[in-house]
C-alpha positions as a Markdown table, in Angstrom:
| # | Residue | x | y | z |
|---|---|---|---|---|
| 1 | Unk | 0.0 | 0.0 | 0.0 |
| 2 | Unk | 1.2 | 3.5 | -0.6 |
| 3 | Unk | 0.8 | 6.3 | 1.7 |
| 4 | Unk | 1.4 | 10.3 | 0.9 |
| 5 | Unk | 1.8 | 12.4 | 3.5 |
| 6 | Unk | 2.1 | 16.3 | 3.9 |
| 7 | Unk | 3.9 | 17.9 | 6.1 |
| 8 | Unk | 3.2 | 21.4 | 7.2 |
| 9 | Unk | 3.0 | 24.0 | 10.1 |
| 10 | Unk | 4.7 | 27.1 | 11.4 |
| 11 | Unk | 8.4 | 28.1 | 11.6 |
| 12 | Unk | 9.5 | 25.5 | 14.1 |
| 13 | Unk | 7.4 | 23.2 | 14.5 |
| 14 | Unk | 9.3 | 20.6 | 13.3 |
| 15 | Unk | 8.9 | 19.5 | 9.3 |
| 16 | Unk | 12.6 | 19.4 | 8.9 |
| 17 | Unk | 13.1 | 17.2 | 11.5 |
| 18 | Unk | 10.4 | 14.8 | 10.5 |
| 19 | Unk | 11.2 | 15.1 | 6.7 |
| 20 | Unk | 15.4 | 14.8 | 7.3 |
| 21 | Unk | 13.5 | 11.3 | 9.2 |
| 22 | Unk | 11.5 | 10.1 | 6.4 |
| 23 | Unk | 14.9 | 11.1 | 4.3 |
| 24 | Unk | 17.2 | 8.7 | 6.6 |
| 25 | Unk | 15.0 | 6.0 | 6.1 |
| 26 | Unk | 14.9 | 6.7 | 2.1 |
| 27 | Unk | 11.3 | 7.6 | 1.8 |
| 28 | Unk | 11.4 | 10.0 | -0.7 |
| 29 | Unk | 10.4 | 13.7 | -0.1 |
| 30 | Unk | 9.2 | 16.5 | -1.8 |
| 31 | Unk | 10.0 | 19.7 | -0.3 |
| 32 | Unk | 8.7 | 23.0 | -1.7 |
| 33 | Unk | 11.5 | 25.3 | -0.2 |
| 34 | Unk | 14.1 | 23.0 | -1.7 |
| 35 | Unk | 12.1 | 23.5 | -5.3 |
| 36 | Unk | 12.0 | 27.2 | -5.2 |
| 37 | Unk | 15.2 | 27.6 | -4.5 |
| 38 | Unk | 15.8 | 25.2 | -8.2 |
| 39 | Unk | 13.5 | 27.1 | -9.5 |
| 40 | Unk | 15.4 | 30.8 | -9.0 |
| 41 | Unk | 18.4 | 29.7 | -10.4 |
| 42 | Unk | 19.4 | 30.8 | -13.6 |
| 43 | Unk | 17.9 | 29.3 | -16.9 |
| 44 | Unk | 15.5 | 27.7 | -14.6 |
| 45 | Unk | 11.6 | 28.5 | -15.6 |
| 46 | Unk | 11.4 | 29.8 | -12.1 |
| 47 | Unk | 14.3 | 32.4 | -13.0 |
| 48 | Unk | 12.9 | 33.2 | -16.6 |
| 49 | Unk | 9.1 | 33.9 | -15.6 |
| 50 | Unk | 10.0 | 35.7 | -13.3 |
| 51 | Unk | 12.3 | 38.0 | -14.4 |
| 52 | Unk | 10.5 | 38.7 | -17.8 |
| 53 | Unk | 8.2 | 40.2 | -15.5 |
| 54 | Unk | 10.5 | 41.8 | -13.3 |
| 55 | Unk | 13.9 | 42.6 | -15.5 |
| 56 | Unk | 15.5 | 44.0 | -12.3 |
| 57 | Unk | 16.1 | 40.7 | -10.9 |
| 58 | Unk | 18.2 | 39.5 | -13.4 |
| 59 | Unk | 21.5 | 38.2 | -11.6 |
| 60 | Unk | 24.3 | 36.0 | -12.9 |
| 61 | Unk | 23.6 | 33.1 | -10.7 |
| 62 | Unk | 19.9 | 33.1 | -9.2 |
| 63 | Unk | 17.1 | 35.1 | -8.1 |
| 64 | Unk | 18.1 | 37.5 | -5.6 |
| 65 | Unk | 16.2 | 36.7 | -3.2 |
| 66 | Unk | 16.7 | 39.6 | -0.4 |
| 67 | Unk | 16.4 | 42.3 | -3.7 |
| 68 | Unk | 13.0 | 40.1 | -4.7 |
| 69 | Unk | 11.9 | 40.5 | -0.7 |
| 70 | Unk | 12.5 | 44.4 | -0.4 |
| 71 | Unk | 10.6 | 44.8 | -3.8 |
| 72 | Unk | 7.8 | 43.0 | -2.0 |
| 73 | Unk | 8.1 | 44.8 | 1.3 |
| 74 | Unk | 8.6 | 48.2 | -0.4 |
| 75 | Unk | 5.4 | 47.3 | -2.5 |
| 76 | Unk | 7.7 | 47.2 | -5.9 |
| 77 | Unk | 6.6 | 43.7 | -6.5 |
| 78 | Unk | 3.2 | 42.2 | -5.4 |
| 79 | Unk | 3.1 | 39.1 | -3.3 |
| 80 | Unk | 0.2 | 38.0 | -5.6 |
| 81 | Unk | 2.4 | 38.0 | -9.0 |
| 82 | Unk | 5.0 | 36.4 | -7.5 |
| 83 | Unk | 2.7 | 33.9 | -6.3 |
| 84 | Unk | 0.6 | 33.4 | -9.7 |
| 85 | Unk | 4.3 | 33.3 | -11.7 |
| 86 | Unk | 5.8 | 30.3 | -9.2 |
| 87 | Unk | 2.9 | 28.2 | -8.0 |
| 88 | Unk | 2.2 | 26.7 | -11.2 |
| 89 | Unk | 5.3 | 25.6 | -11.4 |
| 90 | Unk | 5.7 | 24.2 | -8.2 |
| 91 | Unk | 2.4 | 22.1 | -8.9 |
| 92 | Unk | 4.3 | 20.9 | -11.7 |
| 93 | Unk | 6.8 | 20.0 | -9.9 |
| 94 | Unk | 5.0 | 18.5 | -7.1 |
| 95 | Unk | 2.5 | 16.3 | -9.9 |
| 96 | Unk | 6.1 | 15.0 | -10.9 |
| 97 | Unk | 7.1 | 13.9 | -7.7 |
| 98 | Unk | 4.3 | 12.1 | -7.0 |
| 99 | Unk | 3.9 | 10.4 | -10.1 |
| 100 | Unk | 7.8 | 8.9 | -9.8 |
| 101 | Unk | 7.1 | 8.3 | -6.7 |
């Protein structure tokens, strides 16, 4: 039988810890922060959606991600775009997983 599980919760509430224990005993996880951070480097899609919308954040290496969170503090970028640029593809992503998995 196969089981999926998702983890969530608050900052420190422990889904590291539990996933880096599903990971020790090689179930395989799929962790969203891990694919963003794919995602924002460069010729990713993450990196190329996002910054033909928002040229400024064109780096060498990767999003940068403290520039990307002032522009969203200082109301530059919205939340909401950024949001309706990566989501998709982390569903992508996450369809994948589960599919090979």
């Amino acid at each position: 039988m196969t089981i999926k599980v998702g983890i969530t919760g608050l900052i420190g509430m422990g889904k590291s810890t539990v996933a880096s224990i599903f990971a020790k005993n090689d179930i395989p996880i799929w962790d969203a922060d891990k694919e963003v951070h794919k995602l924002y480097k460069k010729n990713n899609k993450g990196y190329k959606v996002i910054t033909s919308r928002i040229p400024e954040l064109i780096n060498k290496k990767e999003i940068n991600r403290k520039k990307l969170s002032k522009f969203i503090k200082e109301g530059v970028v919205s939340l909401n775009l950024l949001e309706s640029l990566i989501h998709p593809l982390l569903a992508d992503s996450r369809k994948r997983f589960i599919i090979q998995n």
